[in-house]
Structure formats: structure tokens, C-alpha cells
TIZA-518828 format. One record per residue (C-alpha): residue number from 1; residue in one letter; chain; x, y, z. Coordinates in steps of 0.1 Angstrom, whole numbers. Layout:
<torzas>
guse=NUM; zamar=a; marpa=A; xx=X; yy=Y; zz=Z
...
</torzas>
This chain:
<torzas>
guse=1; zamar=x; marpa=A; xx=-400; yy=750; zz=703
guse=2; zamar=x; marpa=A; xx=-409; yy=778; zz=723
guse=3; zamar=x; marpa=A; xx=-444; yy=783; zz=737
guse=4; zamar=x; marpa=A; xx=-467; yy=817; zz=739
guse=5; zamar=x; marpa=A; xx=-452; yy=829; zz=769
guse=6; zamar=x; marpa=A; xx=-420; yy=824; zz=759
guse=7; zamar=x; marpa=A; xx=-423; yy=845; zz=721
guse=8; zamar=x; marpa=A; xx=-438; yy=874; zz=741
guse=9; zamar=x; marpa=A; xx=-406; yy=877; zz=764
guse=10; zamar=x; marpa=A; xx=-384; yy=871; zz=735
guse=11; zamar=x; marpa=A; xx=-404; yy=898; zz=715
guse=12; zamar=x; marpa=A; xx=-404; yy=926; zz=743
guse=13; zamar=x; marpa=A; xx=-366; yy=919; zz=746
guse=14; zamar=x; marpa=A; xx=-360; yy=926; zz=712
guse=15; zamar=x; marpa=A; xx=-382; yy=960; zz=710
guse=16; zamar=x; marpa=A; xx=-365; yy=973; zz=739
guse=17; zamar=x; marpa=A; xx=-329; yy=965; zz=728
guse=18; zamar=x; marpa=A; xx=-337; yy=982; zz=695
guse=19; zamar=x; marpa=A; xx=-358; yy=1008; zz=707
guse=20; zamar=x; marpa=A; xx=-329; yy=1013; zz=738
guse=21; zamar=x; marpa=A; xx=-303; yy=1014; zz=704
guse=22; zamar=x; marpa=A; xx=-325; yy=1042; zz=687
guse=23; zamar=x; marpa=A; xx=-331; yy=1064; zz=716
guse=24; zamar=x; marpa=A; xx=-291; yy=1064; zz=725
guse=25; zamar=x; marpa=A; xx=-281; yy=1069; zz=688
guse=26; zamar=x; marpa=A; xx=-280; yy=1103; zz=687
guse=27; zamar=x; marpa=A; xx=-267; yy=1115; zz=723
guse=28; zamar=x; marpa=A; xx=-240; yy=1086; zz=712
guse=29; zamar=x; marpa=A; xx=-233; yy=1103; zz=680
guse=30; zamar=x; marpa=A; xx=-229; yy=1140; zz=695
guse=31; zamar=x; marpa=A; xx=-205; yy=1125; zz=728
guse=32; zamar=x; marpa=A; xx=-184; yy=1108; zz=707
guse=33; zamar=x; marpa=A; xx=-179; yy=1138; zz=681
guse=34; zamar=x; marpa=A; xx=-173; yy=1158; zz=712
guse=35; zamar=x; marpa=A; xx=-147; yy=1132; zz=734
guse=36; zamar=x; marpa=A; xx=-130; yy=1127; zz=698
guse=37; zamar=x; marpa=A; xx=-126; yy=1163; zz=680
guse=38; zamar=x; marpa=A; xx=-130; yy=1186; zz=708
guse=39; zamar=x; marpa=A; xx=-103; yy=1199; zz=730
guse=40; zamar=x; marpa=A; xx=-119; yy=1218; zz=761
guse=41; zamar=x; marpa=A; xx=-120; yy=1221; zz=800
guse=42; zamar=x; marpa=A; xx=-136; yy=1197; zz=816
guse=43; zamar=x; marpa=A; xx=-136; yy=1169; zz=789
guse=44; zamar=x; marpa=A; xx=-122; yy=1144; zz=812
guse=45; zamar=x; marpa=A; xx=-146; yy=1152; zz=838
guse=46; zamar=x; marpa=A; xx=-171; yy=1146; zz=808
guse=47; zamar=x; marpa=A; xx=-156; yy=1112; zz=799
guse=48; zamar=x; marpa=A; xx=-161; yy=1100; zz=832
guse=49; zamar=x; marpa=A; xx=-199; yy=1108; zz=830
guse=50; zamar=x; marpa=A; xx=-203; yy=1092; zz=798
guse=51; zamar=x; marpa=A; xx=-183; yy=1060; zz=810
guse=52; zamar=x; marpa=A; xx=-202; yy=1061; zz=844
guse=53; zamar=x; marpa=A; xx=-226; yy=1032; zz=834
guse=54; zamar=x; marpa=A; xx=-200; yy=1011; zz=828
guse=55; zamar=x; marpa=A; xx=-183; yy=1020; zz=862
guse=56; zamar=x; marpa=A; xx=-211; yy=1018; zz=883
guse=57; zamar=x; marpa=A; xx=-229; yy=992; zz=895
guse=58; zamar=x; marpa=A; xx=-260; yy=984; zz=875
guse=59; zamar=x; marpa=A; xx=-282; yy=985; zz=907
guse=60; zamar=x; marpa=A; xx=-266; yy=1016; zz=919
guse=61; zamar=x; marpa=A; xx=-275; yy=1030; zz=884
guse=62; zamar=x; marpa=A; xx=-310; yy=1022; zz=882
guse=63; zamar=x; marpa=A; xx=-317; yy=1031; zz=921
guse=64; zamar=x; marpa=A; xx=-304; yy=1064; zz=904
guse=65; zamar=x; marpa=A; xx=-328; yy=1067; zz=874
guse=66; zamar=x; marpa=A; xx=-355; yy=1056; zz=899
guse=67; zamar=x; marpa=A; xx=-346; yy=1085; zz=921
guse=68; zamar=x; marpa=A; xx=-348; yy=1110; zz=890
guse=69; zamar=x; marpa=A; xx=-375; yy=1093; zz=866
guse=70; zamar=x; marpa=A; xx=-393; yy=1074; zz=896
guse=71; zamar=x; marpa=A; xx=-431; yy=1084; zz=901
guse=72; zamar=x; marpa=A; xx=-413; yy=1108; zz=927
guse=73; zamar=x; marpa=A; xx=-382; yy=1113; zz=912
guse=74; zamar=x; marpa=A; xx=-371; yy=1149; zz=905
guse=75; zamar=x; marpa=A; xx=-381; yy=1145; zz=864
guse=76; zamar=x; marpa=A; xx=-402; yy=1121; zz=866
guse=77; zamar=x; marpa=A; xx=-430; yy=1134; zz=890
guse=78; zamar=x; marpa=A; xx=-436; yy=1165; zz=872
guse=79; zamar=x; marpa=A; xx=-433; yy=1143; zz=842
guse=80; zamar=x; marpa=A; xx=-464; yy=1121; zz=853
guse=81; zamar=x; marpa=A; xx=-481; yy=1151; zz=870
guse=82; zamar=x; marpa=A; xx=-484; yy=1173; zz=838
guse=83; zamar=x; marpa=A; xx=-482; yy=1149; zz=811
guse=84; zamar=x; marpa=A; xx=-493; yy=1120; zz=824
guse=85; zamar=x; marpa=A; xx=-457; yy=1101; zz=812
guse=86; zamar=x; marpa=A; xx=-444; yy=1075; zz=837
guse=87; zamar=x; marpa=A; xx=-413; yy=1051; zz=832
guse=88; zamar=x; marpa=A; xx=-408; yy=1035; zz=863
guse=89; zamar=x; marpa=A; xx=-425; yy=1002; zz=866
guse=90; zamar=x; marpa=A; xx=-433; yy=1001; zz=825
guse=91; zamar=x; marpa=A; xx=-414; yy=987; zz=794
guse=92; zamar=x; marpa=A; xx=-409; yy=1022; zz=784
guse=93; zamar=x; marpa=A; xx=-384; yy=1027; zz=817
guse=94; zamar=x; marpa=A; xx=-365; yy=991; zz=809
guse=95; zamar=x; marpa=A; xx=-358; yy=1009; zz=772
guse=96; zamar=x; marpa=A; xx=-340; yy=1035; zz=797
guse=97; zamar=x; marpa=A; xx=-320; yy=1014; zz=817
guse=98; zamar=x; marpa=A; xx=-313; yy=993; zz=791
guse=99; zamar=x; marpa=A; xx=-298; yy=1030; zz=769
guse=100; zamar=x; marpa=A; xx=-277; yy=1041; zz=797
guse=101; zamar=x; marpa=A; xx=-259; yy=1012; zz=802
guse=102; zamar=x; marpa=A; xx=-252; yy=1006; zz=765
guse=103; zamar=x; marpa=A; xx=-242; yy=1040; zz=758
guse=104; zamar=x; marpa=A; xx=-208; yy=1038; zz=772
guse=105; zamar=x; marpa=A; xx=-201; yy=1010; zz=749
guse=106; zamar=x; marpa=A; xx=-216; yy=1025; zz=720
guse=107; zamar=x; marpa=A; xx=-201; yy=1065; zz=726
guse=108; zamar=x; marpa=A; xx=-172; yy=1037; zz=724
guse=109; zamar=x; marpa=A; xx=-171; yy=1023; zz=690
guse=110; zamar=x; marpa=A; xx=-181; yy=1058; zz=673
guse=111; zamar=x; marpa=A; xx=-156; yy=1075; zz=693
guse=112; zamar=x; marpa=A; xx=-127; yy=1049; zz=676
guse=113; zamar=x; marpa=A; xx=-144; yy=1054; zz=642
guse=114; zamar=x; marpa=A; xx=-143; yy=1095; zz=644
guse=115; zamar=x; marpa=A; xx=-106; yy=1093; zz=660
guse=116; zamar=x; marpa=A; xx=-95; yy=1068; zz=627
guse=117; zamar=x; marpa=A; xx=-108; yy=1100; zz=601
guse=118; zamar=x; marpa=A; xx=-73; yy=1119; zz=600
guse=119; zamar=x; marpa=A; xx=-80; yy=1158; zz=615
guse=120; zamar=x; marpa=A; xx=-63; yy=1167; zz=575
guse=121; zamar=x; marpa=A; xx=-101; yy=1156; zz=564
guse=122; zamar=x; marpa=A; xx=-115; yy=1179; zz=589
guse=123; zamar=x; marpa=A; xx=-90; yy=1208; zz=579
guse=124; zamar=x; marpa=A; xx=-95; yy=1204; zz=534
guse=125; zamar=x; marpa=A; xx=-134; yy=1203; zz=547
guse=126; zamar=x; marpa=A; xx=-130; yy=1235; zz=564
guse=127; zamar=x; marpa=A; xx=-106; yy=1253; zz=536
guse=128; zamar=x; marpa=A; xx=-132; yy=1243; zz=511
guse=129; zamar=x; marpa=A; xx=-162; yy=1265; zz=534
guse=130; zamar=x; marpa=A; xx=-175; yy=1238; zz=548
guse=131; zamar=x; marpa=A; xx=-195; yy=1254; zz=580
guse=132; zamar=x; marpa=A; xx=-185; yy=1229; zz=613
guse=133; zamar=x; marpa=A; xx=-221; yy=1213; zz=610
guse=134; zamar=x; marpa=A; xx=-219; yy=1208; zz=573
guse=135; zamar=x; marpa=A; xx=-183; yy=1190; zz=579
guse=136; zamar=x; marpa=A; xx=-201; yy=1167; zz=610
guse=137; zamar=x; marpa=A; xx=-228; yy=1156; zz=582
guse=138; zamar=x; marpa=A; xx=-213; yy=1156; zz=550
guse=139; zamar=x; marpa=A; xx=-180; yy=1143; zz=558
guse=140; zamar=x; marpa=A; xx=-172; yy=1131; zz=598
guse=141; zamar=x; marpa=A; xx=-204; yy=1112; zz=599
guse=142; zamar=x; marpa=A; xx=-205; yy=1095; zz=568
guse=143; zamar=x; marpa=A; xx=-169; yy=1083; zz=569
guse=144; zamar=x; marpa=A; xx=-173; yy=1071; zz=603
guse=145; zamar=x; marpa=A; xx=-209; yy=1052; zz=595
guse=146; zamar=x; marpa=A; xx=-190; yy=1019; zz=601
guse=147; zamar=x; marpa=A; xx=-179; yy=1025; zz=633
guse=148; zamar=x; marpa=A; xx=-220; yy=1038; zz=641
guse=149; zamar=x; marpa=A; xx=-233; yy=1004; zz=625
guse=150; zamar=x; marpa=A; xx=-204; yy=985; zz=647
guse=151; zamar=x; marpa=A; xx=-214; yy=1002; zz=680
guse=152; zamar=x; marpa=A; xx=-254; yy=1002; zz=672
guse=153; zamar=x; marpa=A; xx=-243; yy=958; zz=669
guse=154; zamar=x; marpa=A; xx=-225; yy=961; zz=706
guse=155; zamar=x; marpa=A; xx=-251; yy=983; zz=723
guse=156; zamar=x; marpa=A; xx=-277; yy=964; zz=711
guse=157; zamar=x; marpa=A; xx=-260; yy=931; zz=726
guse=158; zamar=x; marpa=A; xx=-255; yy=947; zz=761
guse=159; zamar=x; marpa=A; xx=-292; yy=962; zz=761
guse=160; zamar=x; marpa=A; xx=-304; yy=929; zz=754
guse=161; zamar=x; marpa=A; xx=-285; yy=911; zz=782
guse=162; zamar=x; marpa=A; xx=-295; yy=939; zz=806
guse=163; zamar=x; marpa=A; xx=-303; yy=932; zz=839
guse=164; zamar=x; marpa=A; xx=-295; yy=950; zz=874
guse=165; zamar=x; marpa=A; xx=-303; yy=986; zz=863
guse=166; zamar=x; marpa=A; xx=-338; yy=969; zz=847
guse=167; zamar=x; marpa=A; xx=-349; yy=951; zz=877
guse=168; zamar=x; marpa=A; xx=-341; yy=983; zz=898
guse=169; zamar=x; marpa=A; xx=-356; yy=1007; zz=881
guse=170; zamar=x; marpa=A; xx=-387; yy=991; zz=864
guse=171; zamar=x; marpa=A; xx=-391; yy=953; zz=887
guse=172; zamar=x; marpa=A; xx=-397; yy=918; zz=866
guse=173; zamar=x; marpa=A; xx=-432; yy=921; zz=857
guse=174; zamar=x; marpa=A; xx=-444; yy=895; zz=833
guse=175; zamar=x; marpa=A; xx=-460; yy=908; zz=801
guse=176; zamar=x; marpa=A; xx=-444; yy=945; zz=811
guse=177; zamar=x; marpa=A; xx=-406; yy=947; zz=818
guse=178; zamar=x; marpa=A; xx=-399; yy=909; zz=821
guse=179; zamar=x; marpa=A; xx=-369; yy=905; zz=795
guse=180; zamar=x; marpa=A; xx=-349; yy=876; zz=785
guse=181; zamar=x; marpa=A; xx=-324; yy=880; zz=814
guse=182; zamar=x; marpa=A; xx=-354; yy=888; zz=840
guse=183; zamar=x; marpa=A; xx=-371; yy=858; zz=831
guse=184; zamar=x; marpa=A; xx=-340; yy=834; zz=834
guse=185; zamar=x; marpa=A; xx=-337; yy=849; zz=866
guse=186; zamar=x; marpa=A; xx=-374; yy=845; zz=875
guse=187; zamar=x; marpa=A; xx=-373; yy=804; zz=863
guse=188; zamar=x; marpa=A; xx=-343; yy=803; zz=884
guse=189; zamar=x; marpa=A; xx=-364; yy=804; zz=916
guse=190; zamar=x; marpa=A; xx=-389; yy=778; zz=902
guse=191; zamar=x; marpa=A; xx=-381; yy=738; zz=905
guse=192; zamar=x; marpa=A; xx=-382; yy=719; zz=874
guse=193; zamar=x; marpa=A; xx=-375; yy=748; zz=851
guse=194; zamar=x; marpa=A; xx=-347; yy=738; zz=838
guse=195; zamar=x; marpa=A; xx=-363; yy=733; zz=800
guse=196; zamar=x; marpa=A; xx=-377; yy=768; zz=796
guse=197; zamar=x; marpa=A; xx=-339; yy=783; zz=808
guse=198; zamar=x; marpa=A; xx=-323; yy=766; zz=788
guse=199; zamar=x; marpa=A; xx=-342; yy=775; zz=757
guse=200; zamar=x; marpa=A; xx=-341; yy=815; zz=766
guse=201; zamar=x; marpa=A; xx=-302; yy=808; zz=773
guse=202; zamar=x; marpa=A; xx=-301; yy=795; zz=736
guse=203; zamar=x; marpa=A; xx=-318; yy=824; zz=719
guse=204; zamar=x; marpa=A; xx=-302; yy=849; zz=743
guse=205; zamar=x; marpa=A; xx=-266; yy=835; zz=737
guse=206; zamar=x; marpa=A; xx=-275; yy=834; zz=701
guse=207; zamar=x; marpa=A; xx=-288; yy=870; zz=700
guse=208; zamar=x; marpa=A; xx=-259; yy=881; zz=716
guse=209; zamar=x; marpa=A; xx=-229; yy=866; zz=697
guse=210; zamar=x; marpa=A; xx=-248; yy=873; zz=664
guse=211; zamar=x; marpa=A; xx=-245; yy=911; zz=674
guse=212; zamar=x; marpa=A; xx=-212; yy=904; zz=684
guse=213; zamar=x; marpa=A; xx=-204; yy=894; zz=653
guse=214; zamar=x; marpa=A; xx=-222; yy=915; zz=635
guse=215; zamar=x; marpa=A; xx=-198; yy=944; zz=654
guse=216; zamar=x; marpa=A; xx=-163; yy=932; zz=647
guse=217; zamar=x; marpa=A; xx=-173; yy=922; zz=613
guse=218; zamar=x; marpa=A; xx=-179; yy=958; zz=605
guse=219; zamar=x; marpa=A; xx=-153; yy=970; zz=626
guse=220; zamar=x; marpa=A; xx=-130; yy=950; zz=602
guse=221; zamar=x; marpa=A; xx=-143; yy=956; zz=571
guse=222; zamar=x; marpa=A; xx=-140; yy=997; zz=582
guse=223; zamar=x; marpa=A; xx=-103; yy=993; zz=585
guse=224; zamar=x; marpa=A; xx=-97; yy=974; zz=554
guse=225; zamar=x; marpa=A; xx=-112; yy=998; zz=533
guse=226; zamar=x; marpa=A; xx=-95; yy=1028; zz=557
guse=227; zamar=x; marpa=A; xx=-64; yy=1001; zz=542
guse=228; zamar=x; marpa=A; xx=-70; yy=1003; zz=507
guse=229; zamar=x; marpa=A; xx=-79; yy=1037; zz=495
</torzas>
């Protein structure tokens, strides 16, 4: 069904999308613990910057991780220079783009999950000894592990349908950054390509609503058994 250069799009897509769902993981993990427990100055201002992704345009966001993780950006020069690490222009830079704008949606889900864990949990934790970092992974995080699994499903959906912040930041190059969307985009421009779209539209669709699923499927099952015990 699908030929050679169509299982080596399909495959990078699905290492960046996971690889993009395992780098954002923990910095997900710690915002939403933070945005959901924590009351301090400045947390709205912090909100904003975690939600900025989702705000922003996706060009405008990857024009801004090429200006800081560019060959000449302000990280990513001194990056390249001393340890020979580049991102711009490489799969490793669409696993990037592809993290920041999932991570709204994903500091999302966990967020919810933490925010469903009554604070009386955190307070019998606490009277018991538990030290704040023993409560986070001994009781927090394992009660809100739904809600993790339901937001690694949705982030994983919207880094695989990535597109503005990928083709910004690292271009459509076949074999490199070219992902499912890029190389819709890329047969788009071609006449008489209409057969090779419409099979990457199956499998991204598919993809896609399977995570979906996936998500609220979890989601649900979390509150039931919030429900019942």
C-alpha cells in the first residue's frame, strides 16, 4: 500500500512525535505541579509562557527557536561551536518544534489530573512526614498517572500533525525533517499526486484520532475510578 518513500516519512514522523512526547514529559510534569499546587507571584505571568505555543503563531514560534537554537542563534551557536550540536535544519530540531507546541496541551491534561487530587491528600501526606518531594512521587504523581498517560495521547497527536513551527525552524527536507504534514504539503505542489496524499491523509487521520482516543479514554476511566473509591 504504501511505497519506500512513503514508510520512511511515516517512520520519522512517528520517532519525532514520541521522541518530541519524551523530551516534554518532564518540564510538563514539573509546570503543571507548579500552575496546579503552587500559589506565588508571577504565576499568571508563568501561565502565559507555558500557554504561549498555543497562542502564537506556529511560524512566529519557530522563527523564534531559529533565532535562539539557529546555527547563529543565542544557544545554539555556542551550542554547535563547542560541542558540535546543531538543531536547525535536522530531525533533531523538528523533535523541538514539534515539543513546544505540544506542551501547552500536555502541561494541560496533567494540570486537570493534579487539580482533581483533593489538597486533603496533600495535607495527610504532609502530617504523616512526607518531605514535599516524597509527596510529588509517592502520592501526587502516581494518583495523577492518568491524566500523564491522557496528555502524553494528546501531545503526541499535535506533535504528529505539526507543521508551521517545523517548516520554520528546520525546512521540508526529504529523508531529514520531511514529516507526514510536510510531505502532504510538498505533494500538494506536484500534479497528479493526488494518490500518495491521500494515503498519508489516511494514516495521519488515523494516527491522530487513535491518540485522540486513546486520551479521552483514559481521561474517562480516571474519573470513574476518582467515582468509585
Amino acid at each position: 500500500m504504501f511505497n519506500a518513500d512513503e514508510l520512511a516519512i511515516i517512520t520519522l514522523s512517528l520517532r519525532i512525535a514520541a521522541l518530541a512526547v519524551l523530551c516534554a514529559l518532564p518540564f510538563a510534569v514539573a509546570a503543571a505541579y507548579v500552575l496546579a499546587r503552587w500559589q506565588f507571584r508571577g504565576k499568571v505571568l508563568f501561565d502565559v509562557l507555558v500557554h504561549l505555543p498555543l497562542l502564537l503563531p506556529p511560524v512566529l514560534t519557530g522563527y523564534v527557536l531559529l533565532l535562539v537554537l539557529g546555527r547563529q542563534g543565542l544557544v545554539g551557536q555556542p551550542l554547535e561551536q563547542w560541542f558540535g550540536i546543531s538543531f536547525a535544519f535536522r530531525w533533531t530540531g523538528a523533535v523541538i518544534a514539534a515539543a513546544v507546541m505540544a506542551f501547552p496541551l500536555f502541561v494541560r491534561a496533567i494540570r486537570l489530573s493534579i487539580e482533581a487530587i483533593p489538597v486533603e491528600i496533600d495535607e495527610m501526606a504532609a502530617s504523616l512526614g512526607a518531605r514535599p518531594w516524597a509527596k510529588f512521587w509517592q502520592v501526587l504523581l502516581p494518583l495523577s498517572l492518568p491524566g500523564v498517560a491522557a496528555g502524553m495521547a494528546l501531545a503526541f497527536a499535535k506533535a504528529l500533525g505539526e507543521f508551521g513551527a517545523t517548516i520554520t525552524f528546520v525546512s521540508n527536507i526529504p529523508g531529514e525533517s520531511q514529516t507526514l504534514s510536510l510531505a502532504m504539503y510538498s505533494l500538494l505542489q506536484v500534479p497528479g499526486s493526488e494518490g500518495g496524499i491521500g494515503r498519508l491523509a489516511i494514516i495521519s487521520v488515523l494516527l491522530a484520532v487513535g491518540a485522540l482516543l486513546a486520551s479521552e479514554w483514559l481521561v474517562r476511566r480516571s474519573a470513574y475510578r476518582r467515582s468509585t473509591e
